[in-house]
C-alpha positions in Angstrom: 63.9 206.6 23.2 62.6 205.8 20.0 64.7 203.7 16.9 64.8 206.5 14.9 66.1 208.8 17.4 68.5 206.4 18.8 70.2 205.4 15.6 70.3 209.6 14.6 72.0 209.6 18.4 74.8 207.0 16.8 75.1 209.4 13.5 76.1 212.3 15.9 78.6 210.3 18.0 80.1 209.1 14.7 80.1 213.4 13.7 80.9 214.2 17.3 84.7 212.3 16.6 84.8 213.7 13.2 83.8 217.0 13.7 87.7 218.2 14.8 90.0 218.4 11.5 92.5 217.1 13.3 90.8 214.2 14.5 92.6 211.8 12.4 96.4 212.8 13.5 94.8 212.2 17.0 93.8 208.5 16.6 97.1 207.8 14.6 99.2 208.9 17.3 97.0 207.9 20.2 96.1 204.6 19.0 99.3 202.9 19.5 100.0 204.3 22.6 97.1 202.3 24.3 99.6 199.3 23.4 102.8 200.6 25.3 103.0 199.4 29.1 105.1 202.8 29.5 102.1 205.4 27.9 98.9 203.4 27.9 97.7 205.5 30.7 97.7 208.7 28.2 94.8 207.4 25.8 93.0 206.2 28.8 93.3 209.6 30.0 92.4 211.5 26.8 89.3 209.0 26.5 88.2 210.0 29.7 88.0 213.7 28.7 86.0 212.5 25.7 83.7 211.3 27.7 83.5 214.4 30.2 83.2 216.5 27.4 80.2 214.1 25.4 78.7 214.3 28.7 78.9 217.9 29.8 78.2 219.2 26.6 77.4 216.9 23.4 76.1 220.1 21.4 79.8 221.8 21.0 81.6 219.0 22.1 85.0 218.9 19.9 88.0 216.3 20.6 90.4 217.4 23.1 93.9 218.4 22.5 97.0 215.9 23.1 99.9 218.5 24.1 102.4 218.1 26.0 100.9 220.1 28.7 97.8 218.1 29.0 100.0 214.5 29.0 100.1 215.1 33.3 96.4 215.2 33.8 95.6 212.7 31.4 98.0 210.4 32.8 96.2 210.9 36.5 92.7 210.4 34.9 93.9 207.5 33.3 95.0 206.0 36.9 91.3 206.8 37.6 89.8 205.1 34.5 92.2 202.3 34.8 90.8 201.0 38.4 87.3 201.8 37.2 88.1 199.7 34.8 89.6 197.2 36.6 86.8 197.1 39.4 83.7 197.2 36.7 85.2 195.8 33.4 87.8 193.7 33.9 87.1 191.9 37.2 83.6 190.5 35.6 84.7 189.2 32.7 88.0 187.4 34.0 85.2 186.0 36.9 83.2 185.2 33.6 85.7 183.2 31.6 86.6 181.4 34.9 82.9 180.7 34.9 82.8 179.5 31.1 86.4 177.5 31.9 84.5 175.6 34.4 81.4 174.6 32.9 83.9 173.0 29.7 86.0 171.2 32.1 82.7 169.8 33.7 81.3 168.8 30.6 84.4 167.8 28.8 85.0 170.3 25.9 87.5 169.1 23.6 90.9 170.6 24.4 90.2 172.5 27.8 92.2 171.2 29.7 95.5 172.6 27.6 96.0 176.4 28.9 95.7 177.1 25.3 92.0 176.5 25.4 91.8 179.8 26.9 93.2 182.1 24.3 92.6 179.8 21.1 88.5 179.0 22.4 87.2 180.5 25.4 88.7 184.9 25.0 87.4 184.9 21.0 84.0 183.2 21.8 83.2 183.9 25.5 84.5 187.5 26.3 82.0 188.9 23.9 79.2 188.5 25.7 80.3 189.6 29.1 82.1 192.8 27.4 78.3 193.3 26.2 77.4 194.1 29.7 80.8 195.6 31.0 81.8 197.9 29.0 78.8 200.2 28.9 78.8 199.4 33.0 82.2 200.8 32.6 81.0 204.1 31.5 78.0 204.6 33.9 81.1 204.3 36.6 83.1 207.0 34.7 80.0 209.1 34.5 79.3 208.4 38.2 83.0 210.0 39.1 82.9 212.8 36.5 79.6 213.9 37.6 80.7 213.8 41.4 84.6 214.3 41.1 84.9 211.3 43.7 85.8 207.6 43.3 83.3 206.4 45.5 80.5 206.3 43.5 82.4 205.0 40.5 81.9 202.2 42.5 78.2 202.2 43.9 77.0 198.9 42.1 73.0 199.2 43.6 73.1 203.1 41.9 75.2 202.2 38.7 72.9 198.7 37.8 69.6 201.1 38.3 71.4 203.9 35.7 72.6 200.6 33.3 68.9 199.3 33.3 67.3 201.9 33.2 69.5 203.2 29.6 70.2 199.4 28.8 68.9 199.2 25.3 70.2 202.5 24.5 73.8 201.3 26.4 74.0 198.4 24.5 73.7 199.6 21.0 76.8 201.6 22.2 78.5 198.1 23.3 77.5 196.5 19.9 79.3 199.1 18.2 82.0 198.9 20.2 82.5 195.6 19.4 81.9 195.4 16.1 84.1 198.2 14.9 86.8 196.3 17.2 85.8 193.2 15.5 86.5 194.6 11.9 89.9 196.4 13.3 91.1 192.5 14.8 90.7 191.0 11.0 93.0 193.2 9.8 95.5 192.9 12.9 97.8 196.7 12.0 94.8 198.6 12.9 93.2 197.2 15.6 95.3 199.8 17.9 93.2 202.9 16.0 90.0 201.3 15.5 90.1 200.6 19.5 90.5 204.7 20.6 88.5 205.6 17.5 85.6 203.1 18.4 85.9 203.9 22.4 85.8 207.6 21.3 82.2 207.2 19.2 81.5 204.6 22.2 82.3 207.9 25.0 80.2 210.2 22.8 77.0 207.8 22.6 77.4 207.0 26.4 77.7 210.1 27.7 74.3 211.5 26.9 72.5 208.4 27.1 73.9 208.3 30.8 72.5 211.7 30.7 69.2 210.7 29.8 69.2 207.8 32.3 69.8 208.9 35.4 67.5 211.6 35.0 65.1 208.7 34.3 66.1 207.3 38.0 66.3 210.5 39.8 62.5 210.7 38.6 61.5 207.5 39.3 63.2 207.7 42.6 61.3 211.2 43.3 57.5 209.6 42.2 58.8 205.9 44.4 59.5 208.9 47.4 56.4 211.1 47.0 54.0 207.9 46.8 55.7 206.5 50.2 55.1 210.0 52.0 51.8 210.0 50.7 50.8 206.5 51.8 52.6 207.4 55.3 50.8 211.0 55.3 46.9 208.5 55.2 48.4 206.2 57.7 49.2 208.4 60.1 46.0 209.3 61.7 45.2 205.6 62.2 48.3 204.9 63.8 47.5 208.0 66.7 44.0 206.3 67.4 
């Protein structure tokens, strides 16, 4: 994809959130909730239709609704997203800051070996770059069980790393957008629980057609890698029967 049609792609998924009039009400309300141990599921769920609907249909996609009547699905895709989450997201980078703990406790950094290092040193400068690579791996999962409706290739690393590198730049301007807007929300504290749905909202709209994009990218190369093997077998052949 080229710049200029990858930074138009970021204008849309900016106009893809803002498109609904009610679109603002949504993020107040839903924002918070993301917060609360007893609905956090709810915004996890609602983001997941985002990114079903950015996915399916990017053209006429629109923000979905929050009624009461949708809270019981949303809650059940949220369970979905959550362990998605937790297998492709969160699992990494905990494995990552365990990784970054260790290498300052073998070479001594100042302070590490107060639990406080963690939260005060390594989370604000060592999670970024490991959320970098996780969270748009994150979405190729979702996109992997909305597209099949199972959770089983959600979890298909060998598939899911071929989609991710094969969309990566693309993927990570999502992530660096993701992050920044987060970034902006965390120096003013109040709205950091708005600026998260709002920015994983943009983030669902970008990734879902980029995911779009590249796993049609795979499927082909997959085809030509196939075609090229039968081929090769197809002039073998003969010399294997003499």
């Amino acid at each position: 994809m080229e710049n200029n049609e990858r930074f138009s792609d970021l204008k849309r998924a900016f106009r893809m959130v803002t498109r609904d009039p009610g679109w603002w009400w949504k993020v107040l309300i839903v924002g918070p909730m993301i917060f609360c141990p007893l609905t956090f599921l709810l915004p996890l769920g609602f983001t997941m239709e985002v990114l079903r609907r950015a996915k399916k249909n990017p053209e006429k996609f629109i923000l979905p609704g929050f009624g009461l009547t949708l809270w019981g699905r949303y809650v059940r895709e949220g369970a979905v997203k959550l362990l998605i989450t937790f297998g492709t997201l969160l699992v990494p980078v905990l494995a990552w800051m365990g990784f970054t703990w260790a290498v300052a406790l073998i070479f001594r950094f100042p302070g590490c070996e107060r639990w406080q290092f963690f939260f005060e040193t390594l989370l604000p400068f060592a999670s970024p770059a490991a959320f970098f690579i996780t969270i748009p791996f994150c979405a190729v999962s979702c996109c992997r069980y909305l597209e099949t409706g199972r959770i089983g290739p959600a979890f298909d690393y060998v598939t899911n790393i071929k989609i991710y590198r094969a969309g990566f730049v693309d993927f990570s301007i999502g992530a660096v957008v993701i992050l920044g807007m987060n970034a902006i929300a965390q120096t003013w504290l109040l709205p950091l629980m708005w600026g998260l749905l709002f920015s994983l909202c943009v983030g669902d709209c970008w990734f879902g057609p980029i995911y779009n994009e590249a796993a049609r990218r795979v499927k082909r190369e997959e085809e030509a890698a196939a075609a090229s093997s039968a081929a090769d077998e197809e002039q073998t052949l003969p010399r294997s029967e003499v």
